[in-house]
C-alpha positions as CSV (number, residue, x, y, z in Angstrom):
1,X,-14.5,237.5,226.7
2,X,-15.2,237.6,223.1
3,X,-18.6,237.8,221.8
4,X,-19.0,235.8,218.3
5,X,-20.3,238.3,215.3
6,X,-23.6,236.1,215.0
7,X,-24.5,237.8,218.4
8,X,-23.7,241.3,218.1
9,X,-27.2,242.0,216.0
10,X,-29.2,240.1,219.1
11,X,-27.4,241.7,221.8
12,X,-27.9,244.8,220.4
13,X,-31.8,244.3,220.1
14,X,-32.3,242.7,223.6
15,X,-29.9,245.7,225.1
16,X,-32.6,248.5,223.9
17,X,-36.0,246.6,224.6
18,X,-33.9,245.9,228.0
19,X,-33.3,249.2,228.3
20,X,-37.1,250.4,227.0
21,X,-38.7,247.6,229.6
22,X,-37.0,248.8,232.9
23,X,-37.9,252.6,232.0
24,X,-41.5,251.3,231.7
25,X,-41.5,249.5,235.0
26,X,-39.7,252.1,236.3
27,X,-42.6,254.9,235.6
28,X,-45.1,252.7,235.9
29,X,-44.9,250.2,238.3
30,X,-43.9,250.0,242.1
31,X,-40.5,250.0,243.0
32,X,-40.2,246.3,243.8
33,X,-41.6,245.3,240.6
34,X,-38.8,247.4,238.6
35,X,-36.2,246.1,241.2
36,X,-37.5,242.4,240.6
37,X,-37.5,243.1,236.4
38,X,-33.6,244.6,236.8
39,X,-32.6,241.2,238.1
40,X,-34.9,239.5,235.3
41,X,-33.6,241.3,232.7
42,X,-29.7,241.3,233.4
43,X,-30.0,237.6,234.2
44,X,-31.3,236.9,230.6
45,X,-28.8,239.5,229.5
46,X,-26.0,237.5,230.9
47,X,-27.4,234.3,229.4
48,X,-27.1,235.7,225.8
49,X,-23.7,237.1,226.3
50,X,-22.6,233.6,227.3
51,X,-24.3,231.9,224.6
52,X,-22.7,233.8,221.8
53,X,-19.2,233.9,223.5
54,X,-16.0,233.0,221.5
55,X,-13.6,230.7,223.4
56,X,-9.6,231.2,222.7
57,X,-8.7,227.8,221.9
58,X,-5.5,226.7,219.9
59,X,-6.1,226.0,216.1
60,X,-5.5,222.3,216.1
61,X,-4.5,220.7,212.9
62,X,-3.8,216.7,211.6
63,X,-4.3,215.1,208.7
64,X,-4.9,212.0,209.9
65,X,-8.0,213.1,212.1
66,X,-11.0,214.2,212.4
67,X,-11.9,217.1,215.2
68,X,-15.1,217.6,216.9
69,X,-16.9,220.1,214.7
70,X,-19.1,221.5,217.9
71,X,-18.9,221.8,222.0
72,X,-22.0,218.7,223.2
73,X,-22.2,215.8,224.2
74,X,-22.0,212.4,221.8
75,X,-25.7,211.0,221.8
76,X,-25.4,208.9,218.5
77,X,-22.7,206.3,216.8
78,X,-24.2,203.8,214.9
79,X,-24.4,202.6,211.2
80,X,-26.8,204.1,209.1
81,X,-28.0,204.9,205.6
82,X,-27.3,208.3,204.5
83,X,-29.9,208.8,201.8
84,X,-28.7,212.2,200.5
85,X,-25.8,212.5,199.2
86,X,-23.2,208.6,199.2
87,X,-27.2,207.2,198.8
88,X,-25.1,204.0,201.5
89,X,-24.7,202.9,204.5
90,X,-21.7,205.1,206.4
91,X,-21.2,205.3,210.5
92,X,-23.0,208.5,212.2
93,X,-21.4,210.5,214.6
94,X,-24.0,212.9,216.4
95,X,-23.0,215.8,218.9
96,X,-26.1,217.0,220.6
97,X,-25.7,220.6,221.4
98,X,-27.4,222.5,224.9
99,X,-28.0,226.1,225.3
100,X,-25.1,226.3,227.7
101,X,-22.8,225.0,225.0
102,X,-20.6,227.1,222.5
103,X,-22.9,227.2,219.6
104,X,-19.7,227.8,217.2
105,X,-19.0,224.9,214.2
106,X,-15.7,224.3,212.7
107,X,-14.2,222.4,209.7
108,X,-13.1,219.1,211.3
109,X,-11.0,218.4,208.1
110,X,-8.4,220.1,206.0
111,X,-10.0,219.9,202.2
112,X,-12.4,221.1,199.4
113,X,-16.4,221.6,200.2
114,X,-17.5,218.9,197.3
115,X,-21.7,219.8,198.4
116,X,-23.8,222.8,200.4
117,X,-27.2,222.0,200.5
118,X,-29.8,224.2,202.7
119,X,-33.1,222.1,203.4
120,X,-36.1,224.2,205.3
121,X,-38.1,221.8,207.7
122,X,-39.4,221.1,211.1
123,X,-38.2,221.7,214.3
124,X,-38.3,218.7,216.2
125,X,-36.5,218.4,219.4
126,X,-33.1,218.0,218.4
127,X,-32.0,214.3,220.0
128,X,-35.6,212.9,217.9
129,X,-34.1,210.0,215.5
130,X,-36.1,211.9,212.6
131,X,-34.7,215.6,213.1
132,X,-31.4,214.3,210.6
133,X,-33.7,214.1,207.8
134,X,-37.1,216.4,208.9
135,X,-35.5,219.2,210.9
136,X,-34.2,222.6,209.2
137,X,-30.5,221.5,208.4
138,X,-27.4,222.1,206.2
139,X,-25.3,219.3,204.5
140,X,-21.6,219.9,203.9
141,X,-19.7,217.0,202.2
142,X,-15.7,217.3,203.0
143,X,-13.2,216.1,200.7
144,X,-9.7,216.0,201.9
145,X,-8.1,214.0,198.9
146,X,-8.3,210.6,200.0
147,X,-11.7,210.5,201.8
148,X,-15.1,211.8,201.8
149,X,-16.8,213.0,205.2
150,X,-20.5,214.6,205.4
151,X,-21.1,217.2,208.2
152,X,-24.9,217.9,208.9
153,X,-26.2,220.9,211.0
154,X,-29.6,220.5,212.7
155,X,-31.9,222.8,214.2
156,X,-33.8,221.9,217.2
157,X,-36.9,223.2,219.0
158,X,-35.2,225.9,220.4
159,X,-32.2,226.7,217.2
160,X,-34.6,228.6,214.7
161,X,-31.7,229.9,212.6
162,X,-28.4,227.9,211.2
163,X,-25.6,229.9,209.9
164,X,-23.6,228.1,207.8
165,X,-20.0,229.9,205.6
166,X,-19.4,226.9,203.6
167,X,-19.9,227.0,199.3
168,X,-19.6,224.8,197.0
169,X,-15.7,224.4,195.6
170,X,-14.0,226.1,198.0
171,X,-10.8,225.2,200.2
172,X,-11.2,225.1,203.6
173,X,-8.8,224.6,206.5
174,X,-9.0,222.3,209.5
175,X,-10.9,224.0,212.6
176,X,-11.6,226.9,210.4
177,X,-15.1,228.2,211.0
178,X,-18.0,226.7,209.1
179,X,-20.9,228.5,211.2
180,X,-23.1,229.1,213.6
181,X,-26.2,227.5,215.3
182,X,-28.7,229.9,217.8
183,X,-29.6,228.0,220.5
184,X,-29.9,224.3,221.1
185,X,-28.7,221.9,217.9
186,X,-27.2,219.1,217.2
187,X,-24.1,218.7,214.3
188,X,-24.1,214.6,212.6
189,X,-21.3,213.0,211.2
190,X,-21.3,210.6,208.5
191,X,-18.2,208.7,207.9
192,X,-17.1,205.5,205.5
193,X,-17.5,202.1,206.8
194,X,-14.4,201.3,208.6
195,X,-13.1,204.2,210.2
196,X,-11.5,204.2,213.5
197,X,-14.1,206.2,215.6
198,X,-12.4,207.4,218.9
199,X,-15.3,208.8,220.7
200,X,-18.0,206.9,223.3
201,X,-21.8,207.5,223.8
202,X,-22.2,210.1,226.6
203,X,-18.8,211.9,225.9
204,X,-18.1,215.5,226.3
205,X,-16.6,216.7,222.8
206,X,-14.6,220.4,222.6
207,X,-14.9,221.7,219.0
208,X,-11.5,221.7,217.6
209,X,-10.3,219.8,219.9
210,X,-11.4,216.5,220.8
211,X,-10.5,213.7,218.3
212,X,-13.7,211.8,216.5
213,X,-12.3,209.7,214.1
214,X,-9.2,208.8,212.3
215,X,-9.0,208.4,208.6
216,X,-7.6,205.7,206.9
């Protein structure tokens, strides 16, 4: 199993106050105590190594579609008015994110990055209707010479950091990596009135893999 490079620093951490903690119980505590923190402790271990792991999943690319940017589960698909960049209505596309999902974004478009913005904010639970505009959160606008798509990444109540590769200008390449979010998140999707959406409410998406949209 691969671990993702945005988890190697935290592992690394957790390992030696792991480590530190059990030698503590071990000298100072009795024995079931330090036999009850060894199962603690690997247990949260193993979590963290699962939540930063790295699937090996083929590199999918089309043109004429649009790939799930994030593992989740479609909680949103609605018009709405997306006040911060196209300042119009579009169609929203939101992937809620657990803790048991892979945290890993990717590019669901071939194209330039026309916008990076990086807004501080809240940390609302993650599925609230006002953690688009109140939550910490990038915006990425996607242009793939025909068509304009915006990419939002959301922090939640647990998802206190969002990593995010993109810059302003620069080519990117479907299902390439865009970032990172710790912990539970959610990833929106804003798209031009009329496009083909090929997901349902409730649906499991696989990053790079399962089909959103299709562009005219």
């Amino acid at each position: 199993m691969r671990i993702h490079k945005e988890g190697h620093s935290m592992l690394l951490k957790t390992l030696i106050l792991v480590v530190v903690a059990l030698v503590l119980l071990y000298f100072f505590t009795p024995i079931y105590v330090y036999g009850a923190g060894i199962v603690v402790f690997s247990l949260l271990y193993l979590f963290l190594l699962r939540f930063f792991r790295f699937p090996n999943r083929p590199q999918l690319t089309d043109d004429g579609v649009v790939y799930a940017p994030a593992d989740g589960t479609v909680v949103v698909i609605e018009k709405t008015f997306e006040g911060e960049y196209f300042k119009d209505e579009r169609i929203q596309v939101s992937i809620f994110m657990s803790v048991w999902n892979v945290h890993i974004n990717w590019y669901p478009i071939k194209g330039v990055v026309d916008y990076f913005r990086h807004h501080h904010g809240k940390f609302l639970v993650a599925w609230h209707p006002k953690s688009s505009t109140e939550n910490e959160r990038t915006t990425v606008v996607l242009n793939n010479g025909k068509s304009q798509i915006l990419l939002r990444q959301i922090a939640g109540f647990l998802a206190r950091r969002i990593v995010c590769y993109a810059k302003e200008g620069e080519k990117i390449e479907q299902n390439q990596q865009m970032g990172f979010i710790k912990f539970g998140s959610r990833v929106d999707l804003f798209f031009p009135i009329g496009t083909e959406i090929n997901v349902e409410l409730n649906q499991k998406t696989t990053g790079g893999q399962t089909v959103i949209a299709k562009l005219k």
